[in-house]
C-alpha positions as CSV (number, residue, x, y, z in Angstrom):
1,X,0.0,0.0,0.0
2,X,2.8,2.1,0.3
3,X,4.3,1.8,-2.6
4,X,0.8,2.8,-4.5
5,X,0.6,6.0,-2.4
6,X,4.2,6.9,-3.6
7,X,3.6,6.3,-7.3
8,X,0.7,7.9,-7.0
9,X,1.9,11.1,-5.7
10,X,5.6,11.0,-7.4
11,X,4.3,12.5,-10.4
12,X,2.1,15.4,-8.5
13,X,5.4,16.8,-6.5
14,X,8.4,19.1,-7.8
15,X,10.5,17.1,-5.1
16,X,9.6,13.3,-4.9
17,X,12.8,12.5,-2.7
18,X,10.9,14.4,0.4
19,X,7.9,11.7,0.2
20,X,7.6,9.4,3.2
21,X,4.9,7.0,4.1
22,X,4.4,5.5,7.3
23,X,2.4,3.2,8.4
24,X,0.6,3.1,11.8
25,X,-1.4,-0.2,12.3
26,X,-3.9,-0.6,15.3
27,X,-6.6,-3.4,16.2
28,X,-9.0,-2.5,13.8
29,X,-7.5,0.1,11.3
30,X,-4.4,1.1,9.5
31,X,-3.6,4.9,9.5
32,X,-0.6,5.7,6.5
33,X,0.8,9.2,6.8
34,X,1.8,11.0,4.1
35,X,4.5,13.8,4.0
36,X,5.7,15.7,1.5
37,X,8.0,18.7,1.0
38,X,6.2,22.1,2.1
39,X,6.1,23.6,-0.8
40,X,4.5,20.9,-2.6
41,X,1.6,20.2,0.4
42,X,-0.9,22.1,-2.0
43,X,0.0,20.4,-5.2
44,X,-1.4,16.9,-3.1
45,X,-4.6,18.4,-1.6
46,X,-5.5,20.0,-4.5
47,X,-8.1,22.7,-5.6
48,X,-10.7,22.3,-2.7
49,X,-9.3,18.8,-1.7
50,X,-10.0,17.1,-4.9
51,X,-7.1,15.5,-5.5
52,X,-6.9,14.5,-1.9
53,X,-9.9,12.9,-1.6
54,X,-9.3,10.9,-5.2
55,X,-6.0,10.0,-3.6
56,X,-7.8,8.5,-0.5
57,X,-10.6,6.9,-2.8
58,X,-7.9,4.7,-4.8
59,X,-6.4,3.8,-1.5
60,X,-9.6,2.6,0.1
61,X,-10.5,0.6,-3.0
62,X,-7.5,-1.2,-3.0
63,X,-7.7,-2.0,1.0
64,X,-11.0,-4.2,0.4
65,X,-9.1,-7.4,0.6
66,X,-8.7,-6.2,4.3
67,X,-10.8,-6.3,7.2
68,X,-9.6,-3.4,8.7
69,X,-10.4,0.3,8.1
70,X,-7.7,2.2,6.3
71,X,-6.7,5.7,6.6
72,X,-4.5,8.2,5.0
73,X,-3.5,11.4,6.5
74,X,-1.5,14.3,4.7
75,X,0.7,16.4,6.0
């Protein structure tokens, strides 16, 4: 899952070498946190968050094999 958030968001950043994704994983979800470089933080979110939520969208659509909830934060 980590791997598709990077390659997902590679392409959408002027400085791909700043991405990290972590991944927190609890009883009954699994919380990734994204980071990115400062100055490329709006570039991810997007107009009104559209990009963020389509970002989130492919990520939760490729957790279904799961039975736990997962999350992605941006920071």
């Amino acid at each position: 899952m980590k791997a598709l958030v990077e390659t997902i968001v590679t392409p959408l950043v002027d400085h791909p070498n700043d991405i990290v994704v972590t991944e927190n994983e609890e009883e009954h979800k699994i919380v990734y946190h994204l980071t990115v470089n400062p100055d490329d933080v709006g570039k991810v979110i997007g107009k009104n968050g559209r990009i963020a939520k389509s970002i989130r969208t492919l990520v939760y659509a490729a957790g279904t094999d799961t039975k736990k909830r997962i999350y992605l934060d941006i920071m």
